[in-house]
C-alpha positions as CSV (number, residue, x, y, z in Angstrom):
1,X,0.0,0.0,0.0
2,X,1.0,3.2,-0.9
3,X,0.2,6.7,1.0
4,X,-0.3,9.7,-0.5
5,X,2.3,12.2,-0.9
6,X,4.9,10.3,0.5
7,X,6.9,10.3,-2.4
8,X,6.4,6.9,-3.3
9,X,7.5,5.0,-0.3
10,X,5.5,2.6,1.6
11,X,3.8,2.9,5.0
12,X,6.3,1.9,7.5
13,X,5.2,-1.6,8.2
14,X,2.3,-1.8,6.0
15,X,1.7,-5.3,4.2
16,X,4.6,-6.6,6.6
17,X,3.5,-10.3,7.9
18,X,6.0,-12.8,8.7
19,X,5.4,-16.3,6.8
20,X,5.0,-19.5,9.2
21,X,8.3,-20.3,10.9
22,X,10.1,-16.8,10.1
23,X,11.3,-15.2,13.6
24,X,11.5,-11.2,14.3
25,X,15.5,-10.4,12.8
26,X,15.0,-12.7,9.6
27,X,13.3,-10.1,7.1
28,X,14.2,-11.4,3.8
29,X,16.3,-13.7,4.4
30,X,16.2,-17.2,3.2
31,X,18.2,-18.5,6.0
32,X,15.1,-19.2,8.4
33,X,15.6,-21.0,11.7
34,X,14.4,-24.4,11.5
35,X,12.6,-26.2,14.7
36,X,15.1,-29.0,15.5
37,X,13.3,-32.2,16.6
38,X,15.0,-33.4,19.8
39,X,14.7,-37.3,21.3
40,X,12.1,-36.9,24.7
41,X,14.9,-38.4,26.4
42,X,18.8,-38.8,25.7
43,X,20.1,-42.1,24.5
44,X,22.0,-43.9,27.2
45,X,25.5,-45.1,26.3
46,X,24.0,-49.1,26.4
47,X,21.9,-48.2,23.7
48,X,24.8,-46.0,21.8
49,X,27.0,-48.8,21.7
50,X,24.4,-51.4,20.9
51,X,22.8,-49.2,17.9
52,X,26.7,-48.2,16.8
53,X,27.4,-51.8,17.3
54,X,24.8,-53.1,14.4
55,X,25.8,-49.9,12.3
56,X,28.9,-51.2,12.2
57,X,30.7,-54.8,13.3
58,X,27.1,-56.4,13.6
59,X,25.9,-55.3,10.3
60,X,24.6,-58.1,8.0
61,X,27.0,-56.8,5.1
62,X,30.3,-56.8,7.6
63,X,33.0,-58.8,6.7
64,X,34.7,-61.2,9.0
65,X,38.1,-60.4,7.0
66,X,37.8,-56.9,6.9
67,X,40.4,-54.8,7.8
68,X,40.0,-53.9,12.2
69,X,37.0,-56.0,12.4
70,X,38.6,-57.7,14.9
71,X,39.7,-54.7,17.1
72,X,36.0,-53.2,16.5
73,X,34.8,-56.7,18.1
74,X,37.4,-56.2,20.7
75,X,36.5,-52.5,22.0
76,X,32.9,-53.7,21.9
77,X,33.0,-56.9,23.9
78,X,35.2,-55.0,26.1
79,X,32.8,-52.3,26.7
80,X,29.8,-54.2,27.3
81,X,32.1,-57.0,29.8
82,X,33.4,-54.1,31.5
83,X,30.1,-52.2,32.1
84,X,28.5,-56.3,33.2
85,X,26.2,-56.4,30.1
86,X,27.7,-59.7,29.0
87,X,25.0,-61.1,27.7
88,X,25.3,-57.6,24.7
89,X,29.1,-58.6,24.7
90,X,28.4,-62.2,23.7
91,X,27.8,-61.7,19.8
92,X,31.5,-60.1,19.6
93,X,32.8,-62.7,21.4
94,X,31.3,-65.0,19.0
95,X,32.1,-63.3,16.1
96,X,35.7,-63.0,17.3
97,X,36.2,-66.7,18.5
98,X,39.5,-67.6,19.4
99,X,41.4,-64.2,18.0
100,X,41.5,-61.2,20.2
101,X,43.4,-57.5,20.2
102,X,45.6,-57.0,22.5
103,X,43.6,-53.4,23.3
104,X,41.5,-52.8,24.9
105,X,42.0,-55.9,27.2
106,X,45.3,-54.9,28.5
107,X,43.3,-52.5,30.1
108,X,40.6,-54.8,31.8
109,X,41.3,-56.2,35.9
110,X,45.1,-57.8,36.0
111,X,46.6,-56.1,32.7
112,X,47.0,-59.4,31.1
113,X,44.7,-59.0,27.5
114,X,44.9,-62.8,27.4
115,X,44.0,-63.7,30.7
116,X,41.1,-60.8,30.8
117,X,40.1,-61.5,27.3
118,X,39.6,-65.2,28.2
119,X,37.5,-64.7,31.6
120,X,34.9,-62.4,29.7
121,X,34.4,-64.6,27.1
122,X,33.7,-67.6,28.9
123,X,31.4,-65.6,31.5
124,X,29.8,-63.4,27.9
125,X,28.8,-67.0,26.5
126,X,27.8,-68.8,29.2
127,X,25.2,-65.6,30.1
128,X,24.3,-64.8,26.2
């Protein structure tokens, strides 16, 4: 809208209406802040390693053979013997059988990574 003898200029604020989701400081800008959908409650680490565990050494399409499969088996049997979810730790162990790194069980109880490595395993399968 246009006022009379204003020299062309519009009414200060006339026709101004913000669009759905376009806060006060935004005008013209295509850069609007977006509503960020958060979880109603924050994932606990259990279920971080268990969901980063079947995104990545328990996913259908990992290989065995593949390069650090066995260290990724390692850290996440370690995590879940150390935090007494063995049964969640029993899968790695599986999947690792015999072979084990030597990290992270060097940091588990005596500091032997064969000794510790063995001890969870056998309490992992007997519970899982």
């Amino acid at each position: 809208m246009r006022r009379e003898g204003t020299r062309g200029k519009p009414e200060r604020g006339a026709g101004r209406h913000r669009p759905a989701g376009e806060l006060p400081g935004d005008r013209g800008t295509d850069q609007r802040r977006r509503r960020v959908d958060v979880p109603a409650r924050p994932l606990d680490n259990q279920t971080r390693r268990l969901e980063a565990a079947a995104r990545s050494a328990l996913h259908p399409a990992a290989r065995a053979d593949a390069f650090r499969a066995v260290d990724a088996h390692s850290a996440f049997a370690a995590a879940h013997s150390a935090a007494g979810r063995h049964a969640a730790a029993a899968p790695h162990f599986r999947a690792l059988g015999d072979r084990a790194s030597e990290f992270p069980w060097c940091y588990l109880g005596s500091g032997d990574h064969e000794d510790e490595f063995e001890r969870h395993r056998k309490i992992a399968l007997a519970k899982g």
